[in-house]
N, C-alpha and C positions, 0 to 999 in steps of 0.2 A: 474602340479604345475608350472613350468617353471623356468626361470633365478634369481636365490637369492646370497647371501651371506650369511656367518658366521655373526652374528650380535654381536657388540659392542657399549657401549654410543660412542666410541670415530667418529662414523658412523653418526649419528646423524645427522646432519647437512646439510651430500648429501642426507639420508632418504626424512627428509621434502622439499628441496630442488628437488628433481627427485622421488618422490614414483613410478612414471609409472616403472622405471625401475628394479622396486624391485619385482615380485608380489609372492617369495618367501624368507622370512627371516629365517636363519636355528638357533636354538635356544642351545645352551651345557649349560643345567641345571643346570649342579654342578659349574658354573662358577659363578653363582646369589646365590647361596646357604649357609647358616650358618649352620657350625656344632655347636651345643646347648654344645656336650659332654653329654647329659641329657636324660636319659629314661622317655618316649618310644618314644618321638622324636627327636631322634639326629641330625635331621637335617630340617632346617625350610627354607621356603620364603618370606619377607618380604609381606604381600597384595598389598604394591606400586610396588613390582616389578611385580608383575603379571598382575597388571592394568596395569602398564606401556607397557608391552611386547604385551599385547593383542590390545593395541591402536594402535602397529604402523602399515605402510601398508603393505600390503601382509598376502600373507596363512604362516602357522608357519610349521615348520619340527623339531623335536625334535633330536638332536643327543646326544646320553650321551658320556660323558668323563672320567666314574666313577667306570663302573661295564665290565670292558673288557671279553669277553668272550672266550678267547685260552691261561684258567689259570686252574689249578681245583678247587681254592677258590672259594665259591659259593657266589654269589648274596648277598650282603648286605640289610639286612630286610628292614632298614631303608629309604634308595635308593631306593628302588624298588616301598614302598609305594612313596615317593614325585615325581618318576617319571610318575606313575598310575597320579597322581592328576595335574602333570604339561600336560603331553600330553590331558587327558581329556579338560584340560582347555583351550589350545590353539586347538585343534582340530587337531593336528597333526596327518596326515593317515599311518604313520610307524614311526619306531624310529629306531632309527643307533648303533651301538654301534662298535668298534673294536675288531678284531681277532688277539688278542694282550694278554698281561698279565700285572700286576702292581704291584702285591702281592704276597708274601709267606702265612703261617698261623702266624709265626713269627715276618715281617715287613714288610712296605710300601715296592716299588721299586723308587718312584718318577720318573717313566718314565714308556711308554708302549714299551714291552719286546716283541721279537719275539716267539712263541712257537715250542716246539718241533714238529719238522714235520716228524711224524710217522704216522702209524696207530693208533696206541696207542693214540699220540697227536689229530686224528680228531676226536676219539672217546669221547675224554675230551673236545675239546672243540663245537662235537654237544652236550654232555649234557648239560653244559653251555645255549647253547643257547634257548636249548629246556627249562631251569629253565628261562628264560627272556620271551619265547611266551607261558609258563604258564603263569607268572604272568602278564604279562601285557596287554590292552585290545586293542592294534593293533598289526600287522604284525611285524618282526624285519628284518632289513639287516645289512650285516654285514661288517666292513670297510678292505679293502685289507691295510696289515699295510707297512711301513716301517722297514727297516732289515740294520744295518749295519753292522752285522757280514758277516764271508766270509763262501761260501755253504758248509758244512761240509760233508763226505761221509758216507754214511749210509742214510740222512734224503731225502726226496721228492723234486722235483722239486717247486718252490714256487707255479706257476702255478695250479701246480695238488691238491696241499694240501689244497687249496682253495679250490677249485672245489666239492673234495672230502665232506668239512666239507660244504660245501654249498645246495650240492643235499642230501647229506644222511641226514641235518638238517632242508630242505625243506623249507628255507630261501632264503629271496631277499640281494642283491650284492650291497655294494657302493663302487664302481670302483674311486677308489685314482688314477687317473692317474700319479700326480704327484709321488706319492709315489714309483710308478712301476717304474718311468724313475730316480726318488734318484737313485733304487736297481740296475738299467742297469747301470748306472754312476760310481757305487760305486762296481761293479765286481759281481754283482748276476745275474740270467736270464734275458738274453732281454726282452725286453717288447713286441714282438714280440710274444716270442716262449709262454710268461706269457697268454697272452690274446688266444693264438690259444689254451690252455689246457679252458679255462674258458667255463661254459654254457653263453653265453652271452643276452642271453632271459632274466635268471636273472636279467639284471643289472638292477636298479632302480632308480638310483642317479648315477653322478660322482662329484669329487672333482676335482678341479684346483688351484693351488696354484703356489708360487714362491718360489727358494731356495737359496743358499747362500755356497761357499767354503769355507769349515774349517778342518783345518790337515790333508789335501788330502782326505774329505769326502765329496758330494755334502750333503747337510744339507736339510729336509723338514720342512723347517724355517718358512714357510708362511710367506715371510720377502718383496712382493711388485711382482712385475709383473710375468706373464706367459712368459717362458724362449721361444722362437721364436719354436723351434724346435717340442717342447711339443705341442704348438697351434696347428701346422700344424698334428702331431700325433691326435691331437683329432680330427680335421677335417676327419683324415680317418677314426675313431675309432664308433664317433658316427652314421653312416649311417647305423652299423651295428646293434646295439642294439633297437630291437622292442619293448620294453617296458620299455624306459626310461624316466623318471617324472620329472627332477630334473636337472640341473646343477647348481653347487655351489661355487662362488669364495670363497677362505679362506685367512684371511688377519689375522695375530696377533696383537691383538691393539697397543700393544709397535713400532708396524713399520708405523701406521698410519700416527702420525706426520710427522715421518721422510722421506717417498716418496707423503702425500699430498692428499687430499680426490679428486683432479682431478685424478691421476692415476688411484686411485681405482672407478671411475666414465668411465674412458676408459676401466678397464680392463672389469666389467660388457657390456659394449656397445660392446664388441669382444664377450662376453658369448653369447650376445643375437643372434650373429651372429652364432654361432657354435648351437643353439638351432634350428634354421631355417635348418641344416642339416638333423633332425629325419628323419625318414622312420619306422612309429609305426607301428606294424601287420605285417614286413617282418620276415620270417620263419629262426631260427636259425640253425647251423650245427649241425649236431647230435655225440657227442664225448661220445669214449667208452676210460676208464682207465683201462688197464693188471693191474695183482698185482703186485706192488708196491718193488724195488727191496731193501730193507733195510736192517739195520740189527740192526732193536730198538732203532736206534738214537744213535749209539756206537760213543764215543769221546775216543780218543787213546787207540781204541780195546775193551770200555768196555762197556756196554747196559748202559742206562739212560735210566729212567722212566717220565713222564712228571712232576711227584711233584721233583724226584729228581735233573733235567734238571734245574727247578725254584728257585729251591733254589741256586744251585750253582752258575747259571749268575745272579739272582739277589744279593745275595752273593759281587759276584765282582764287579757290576758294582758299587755300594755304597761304593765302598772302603775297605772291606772286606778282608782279606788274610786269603784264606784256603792252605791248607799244603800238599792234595793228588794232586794225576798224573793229575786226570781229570779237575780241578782246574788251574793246571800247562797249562796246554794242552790249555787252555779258554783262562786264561791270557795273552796268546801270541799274542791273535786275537787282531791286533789296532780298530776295534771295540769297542771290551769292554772298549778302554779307553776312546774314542771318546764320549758312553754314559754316561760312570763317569762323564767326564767335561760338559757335558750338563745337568745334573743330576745338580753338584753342581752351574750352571749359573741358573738353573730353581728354585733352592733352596735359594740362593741368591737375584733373583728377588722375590721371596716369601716374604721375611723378610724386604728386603728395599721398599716394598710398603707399608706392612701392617704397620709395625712401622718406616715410615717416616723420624720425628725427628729424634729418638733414633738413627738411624742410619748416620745421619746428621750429629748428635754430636759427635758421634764416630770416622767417617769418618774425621770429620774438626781437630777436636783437637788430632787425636791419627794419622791421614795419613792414607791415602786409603789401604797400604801395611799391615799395623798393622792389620787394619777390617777384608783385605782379610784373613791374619794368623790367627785373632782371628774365621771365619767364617768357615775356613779349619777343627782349631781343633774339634769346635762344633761338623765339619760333620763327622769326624772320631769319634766321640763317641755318635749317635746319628743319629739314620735309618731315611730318609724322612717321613712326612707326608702327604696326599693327601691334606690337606686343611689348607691355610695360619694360620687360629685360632691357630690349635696346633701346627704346627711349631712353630709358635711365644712364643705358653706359654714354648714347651720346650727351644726355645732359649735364654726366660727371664731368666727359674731358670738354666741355663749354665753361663750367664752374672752376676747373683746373686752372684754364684757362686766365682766366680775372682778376687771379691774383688777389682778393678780395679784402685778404687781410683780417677775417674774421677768427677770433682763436679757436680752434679746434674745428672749425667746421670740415676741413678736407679728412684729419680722423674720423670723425662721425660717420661721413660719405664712406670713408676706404671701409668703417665697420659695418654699415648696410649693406655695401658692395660684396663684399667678402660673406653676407647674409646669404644674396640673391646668385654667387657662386656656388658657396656649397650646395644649395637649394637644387643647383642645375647639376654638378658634377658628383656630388657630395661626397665630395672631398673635404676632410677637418682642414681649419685654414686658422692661424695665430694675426690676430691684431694687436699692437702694441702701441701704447701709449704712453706720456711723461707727465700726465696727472692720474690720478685714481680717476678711472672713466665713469665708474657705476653712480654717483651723486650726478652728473652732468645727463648721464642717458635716464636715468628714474625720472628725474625732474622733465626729462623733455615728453617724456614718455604720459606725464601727468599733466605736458601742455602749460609748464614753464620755464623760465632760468631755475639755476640751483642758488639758493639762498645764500651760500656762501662758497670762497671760491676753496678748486678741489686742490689735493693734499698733491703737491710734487713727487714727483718717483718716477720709478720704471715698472711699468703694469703691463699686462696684458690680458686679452683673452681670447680663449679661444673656442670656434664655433664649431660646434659639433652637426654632423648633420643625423645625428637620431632623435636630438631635440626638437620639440614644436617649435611652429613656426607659422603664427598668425597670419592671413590672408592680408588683412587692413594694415600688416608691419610689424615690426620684431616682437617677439616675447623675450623679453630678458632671462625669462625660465630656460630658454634653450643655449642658454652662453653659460660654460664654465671661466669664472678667473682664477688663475693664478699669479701671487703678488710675494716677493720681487722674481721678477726671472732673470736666469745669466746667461 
């Protein structure tokens, strides 16, 4: 396959700009995705985005983001068929997924979660995986995750638990390098001792990314360059690996602007350079695993199970307070806080993409402080979502809720809202209002009040769904008004 990137619109530019240097774009499905809410497709793709995706240059690689596989939640029906129909379509020759967890049967986690590394744990999550290479009509590999909890006694070395869940699942490897040197950064196995446990034949892919320090934790932020040290790591790293297809920068759109589509144009021009290292068909070591010295994943002397293990840190990391020992025992780890606050920043940027204004208005006339307390209390009464849509609908009827007394703010809301329905149904849908709306949305739009207050009446408008419709939040371009109506 060769040298690609994580693809984003905000990419765009150096794409048509340099295609030669792309000749793989790696695709996260549930990113383009709309949940309907709606049987029996709860989740759709718009047709332009799939013309879109298939025009640009390069072979496609599929990575989902959606259906983590080192949970014992199983496979979501609905996911599974739009991920059959998106790799079919793009022609992608394996799909990726992580060895991670997101969900209880209870609620979201809004983060991928490490799993228990037991025996127990690799047996839950080869089934997993094995429900992923039923259903789906290529190969799967599987992503070495990030962990910022500290190594707990009783569980496996990260290295082995890998390895284990990887030969017994008879699965290909996407080697996170970054991920490996967070874990050595952040007080877990070298990356050393991680990679001399791995079958390295496996690997299929690697990942390369940039990180960022936050509360004494190195962060897997994909937040702009390959950290010096980490380069020179994969310089040694890949000569080893005989069947590798793939290297992949990962860039998170939100940092795009902010380090410059030249960066991200040099850091590919170093990828292509670490590609030129392969050595494919050199014969791997052969690595045998003793049994494993555990004792079921015991957290202060007691067995944990891997559903029981899920619940409890996902539990905490959403802000939860459980009241037993084993609980006590978690909550001590500055991990689990580390994820809470990334948790509520990822939750945060959910809500202030999708509803824009609304949040605009909130932020300007009520102070950034207020938002953030009015956005804390939400999250304390109210488990994440995997997908902007219902976040948002539960955080409408939260804001419904409070009464808040702000002018116009629940108009604004009901005119985002009625954005992100046509978006799903698209269906034309009339928002009406009793001032002239368009000075109040320009101005928010531009990231202030309106200068002066708007004209009284009966307005409306209404939202078409053939009009654009900005990713970051509305285009005023895709709303017709009509003024007065009867």
């Amino acid at each position: 396959m060769g040298v690609g990137i994580t693809y984003s619109p905000e990419l765009e530019p150096l794409l048509e700009q340099r295609p030669e240097l792309f000749p793989v774009l790696e695709i996260e499905p549930q990113t383009m995705w709309i949940e309907t809410g709606q049987a029996p497709r709860r989740y759709r793709t718009l047709e332009k985005v799939f013309e879109r995706l298939a025009g640009l240059p390069g072979k496609k690689l599929v990575h989902s983001v959606g259906i983590p596989v080192g949970g014992t939640v199983r496979p979501d029906r609905g996911q599974l068929e739009l991920l059959r129909q998106t790799i079919n379509r793009l022609g992608s020759p394996w799909m990726s997924e992580h060895l991670s967890f997101n969900a209880t049967p209870e609620f979201h986690t809004g983060f991928f979660l490490p799993p228990l590394q037991t025996l127990e744990g690799v047996e839950t999550a080869v089934r997993s995986i094995g429900d992923l290479q039923t259903a789906l009509p290529v190969p799967i590999a599987v992503e070495t995750g990030v962990n910022y909890l500290r190594p707990r006694p009783g569980e496996m070395e990260d290295g082995e638990f890998v390895a284990r869940v990887i030969e017994t699942a008879n699965c290909g490897l996407l080697l996170d390098l970054h991920n490996l040197w967070a874990n050595q950064l952040n007080g877990r196995q070298s990356l050393e001792a991680y990679l001399s446990r791995l079958p390295l034949d496996r690997v299929w892919e690697i990942h390369l990314a940039g990180g960022m320090k936050l509360g004494g934790f190195w962060l897997d932020a994909h937040s702009g360059e390959i950290p010096a040290p980490l380069f020179e790591l994969a310089k040694r790293v890949i000569p080893t690996l005989p069947n590798l297809k793939a290297i992949i920068f990962e860039i998170f759109p939100s940092f795009i602007p902010v380090v410059g589509l030249d960066l991200v144009r040099e850091q590919i021009e170093r990828l292509h350079e670490l590609w030129e290292l392969r050595k494919p068909g050199r014969p791997s070591q052969e690595i045998s695993y003793p049994v494993p010295k555990t004792n079921g994943g015991a957290i202060g002397g007691t067995a944990v199970s891997p559903s029981r293990w899920e619940w409890l840190l996902g539990s905490l990391v959403i802000g939860r307070s459980l009241p037993d020992e084993i609980a006590r025992e978690l909550t001590a780890d500055p991990g689990v806080q580390i994820i809470n606050r990334l948790i509520q920043e990822f939750r945060a940027s959910m809500i202030v993409s999708a509803i824009r204004l609304t949040s605009r208005l909130m932020m300007l006339a009520l102070g950034p402080d207020i938002f953030r307390a009015i956005l804390a209390d939400f999250w304390s009464k109210a488990p994440p979502h995997q997908f902007s849509t219902t976040e948002v609908e539960a955080f409408a009827e939260y804001l419904r809720s409070l009464d808040l007394q702000l002018p116009q703010l629940l108009k604004v809301l009901e005119f985002e809202r009625a954005v992100i329905a046509t978006l799903i149904d698209g269906q034309p849908r009339l928002v009406r209002f009793d001032i002239d709306p368009f000075p109040l949305l320009r101005a928010l739009a531009e990231g202030h009040l309106p200068d002066v207050p708007s004209q009284p009446g009966q307005y409306e408008i209404e939202i078409a769904p053939d009009g654009p419709v900005a990713v970051s939040g509305v285009d005023l371009d895709s709303t017709r008004s009509t003024l007065p109506f009867h």
